[in-house]
N, C-alpha and C positions, 0 to 999 in steps of 0.2 A: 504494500500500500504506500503512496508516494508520501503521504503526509509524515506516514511514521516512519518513512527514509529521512526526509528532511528534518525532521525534530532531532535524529539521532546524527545526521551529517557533521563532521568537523570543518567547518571553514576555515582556512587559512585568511586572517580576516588581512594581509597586506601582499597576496594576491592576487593581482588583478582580474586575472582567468576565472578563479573560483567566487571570487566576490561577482562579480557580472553576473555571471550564469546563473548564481544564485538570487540573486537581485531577479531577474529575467524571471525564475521560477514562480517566485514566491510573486508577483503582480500578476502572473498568468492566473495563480489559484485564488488568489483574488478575487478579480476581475470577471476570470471567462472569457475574455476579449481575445481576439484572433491574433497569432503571433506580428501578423503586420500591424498590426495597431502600435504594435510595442517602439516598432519605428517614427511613428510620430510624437513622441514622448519627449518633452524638448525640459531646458532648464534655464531659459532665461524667464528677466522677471514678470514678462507678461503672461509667462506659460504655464510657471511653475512656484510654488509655494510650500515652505517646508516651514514646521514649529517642532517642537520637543516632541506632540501627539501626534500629529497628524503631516502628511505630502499629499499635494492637492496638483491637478498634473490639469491643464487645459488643452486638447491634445490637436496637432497639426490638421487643416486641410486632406482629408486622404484617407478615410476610412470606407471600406467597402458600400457604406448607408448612407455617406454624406453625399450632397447633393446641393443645388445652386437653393433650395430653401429649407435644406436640413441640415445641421453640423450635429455632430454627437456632443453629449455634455459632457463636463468634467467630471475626473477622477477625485477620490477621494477618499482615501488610504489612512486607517486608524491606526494607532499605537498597539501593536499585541504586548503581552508581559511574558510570551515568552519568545524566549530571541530569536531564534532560529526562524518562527513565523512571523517577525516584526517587520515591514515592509520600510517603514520609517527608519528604524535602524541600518538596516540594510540598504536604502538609497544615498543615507548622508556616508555610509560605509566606499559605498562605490563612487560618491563624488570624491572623497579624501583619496581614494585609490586610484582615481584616473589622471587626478589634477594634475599630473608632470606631465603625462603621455598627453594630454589636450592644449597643454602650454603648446607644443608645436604647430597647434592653428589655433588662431582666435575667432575663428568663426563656427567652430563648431561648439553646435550648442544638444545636439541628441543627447540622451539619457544615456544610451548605450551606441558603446565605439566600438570598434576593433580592438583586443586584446592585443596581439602585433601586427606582425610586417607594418603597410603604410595606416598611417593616421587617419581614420575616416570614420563615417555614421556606421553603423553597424547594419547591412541589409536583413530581409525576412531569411531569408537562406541561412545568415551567419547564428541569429540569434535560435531557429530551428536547429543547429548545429549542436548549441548548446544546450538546449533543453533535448536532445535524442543522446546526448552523451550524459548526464541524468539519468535518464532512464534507463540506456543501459548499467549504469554502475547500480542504479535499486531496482534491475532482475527485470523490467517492465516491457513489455514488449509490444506497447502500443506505437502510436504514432503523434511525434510531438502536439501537433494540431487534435488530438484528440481530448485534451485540458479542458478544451472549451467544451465540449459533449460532455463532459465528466460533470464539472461545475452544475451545469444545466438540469441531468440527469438529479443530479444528488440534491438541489435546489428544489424541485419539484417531487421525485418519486419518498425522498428521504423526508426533506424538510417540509415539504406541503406549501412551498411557498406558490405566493400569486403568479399566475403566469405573466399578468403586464408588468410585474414586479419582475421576475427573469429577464421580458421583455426589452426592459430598461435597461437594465443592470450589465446586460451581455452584449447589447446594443445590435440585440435580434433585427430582422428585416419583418418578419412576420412569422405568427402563429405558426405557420404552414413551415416555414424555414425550420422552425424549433425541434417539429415532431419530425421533418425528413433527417432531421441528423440525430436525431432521439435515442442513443447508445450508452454504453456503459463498459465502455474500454479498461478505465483506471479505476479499481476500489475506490469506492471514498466509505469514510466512514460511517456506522450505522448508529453507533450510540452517540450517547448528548456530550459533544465536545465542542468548544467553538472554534468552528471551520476558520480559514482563512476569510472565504466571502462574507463573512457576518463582521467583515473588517472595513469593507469597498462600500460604499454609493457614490451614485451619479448626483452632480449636483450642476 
């Protein structure tokens, strides 16, 4: 089960490989949201907002639902108490850990870079890279993109939550969308723990 991989993970918290990927993780189970999404995830200060509780991410132009009179809302990312699921934690983790490698452009401003070779935004491809090397090290044998089914699945079959509530929260296209990818690839859990996504809303 990916949750109880991560709770028991060692991060090397300076890093910057492990810190990423894991950053990367932990907003995917969040969220829900599609690995491309991740790439619009910016950290200047009209985009982004960080306190001791909470990272609040306003995310780029460029989601699979945005549209010339729809933008998807904002992220909104609470404090967990425990570390390993702390999104907050783990995002001011990953800014401390890139800030040498990003000194070499000042215009990049992505959430997530290239861990080496050349300096740049991190594509869907790279940041998939890293969440299928996750999984395979906790034995899993889905498909990166399958987080997002998980979430949903577990939101709804598990949690009982509102489906315009998922709706929102996953930044679904429609009902119809939901139930066509309506799976259950990654365990999540069954008993009363709080999940990552009781961490996320849209705002």
């Amino acid at each position: 089960m990916i949750l109880d991989w991560v709770q028991r993970l060692n991060v090397t918290e300076d890093n910057l490989y492990q810190v990423t990927r894991h950053t990367a993780l932990l907003i995917l189970l969040h969220s829900g949201r599609r690995i491309h999404d991740l790439t619009l995830l910016k950290i200047s200060p009209e985009q982004f907002q960080i306190t001791e509780n909470s990272v609040t991410f306003w995310p780029s132009f460029g989601s699979k639902t945005d549209s010339d009179n729809h933008h998807q809302a904002g992220w909104h990312l609470k404090r967990n108490k425990t570390k390993n699921l702390n999104a907050v934690f783990w995002v001011k983790k990953l800014l401390e850990t890139s800030q040498s490698r990003r000194s070499a452009r000042q215009d990049l401003v992505s959430l997530f870079i290239t861990t080496r070779g050349i300096v740049r935004d991190a594509s869907r491809a790279i940041i998939a890279g890293w969440i299928k090397s996750c999984f395979k090290e906790a034995g899993i044998g889905a498909s990166p993109g399958s987080i997002r089914a998980a979430v949903a699945t577990d939101q709804f079959s598990i949690q009982g939550r509102d489906l315009d509530e998922i709706l929102q929260k996953g930044n679904w296209r429609s009902r119809q969308t939901v139930f066509k990818h309506y799976f259950k690839e990654i365990a999540m859990p069954k008993e009363d723990i709080q999940r990552p996504s009781d961490y996320f809303q849209c705002i």
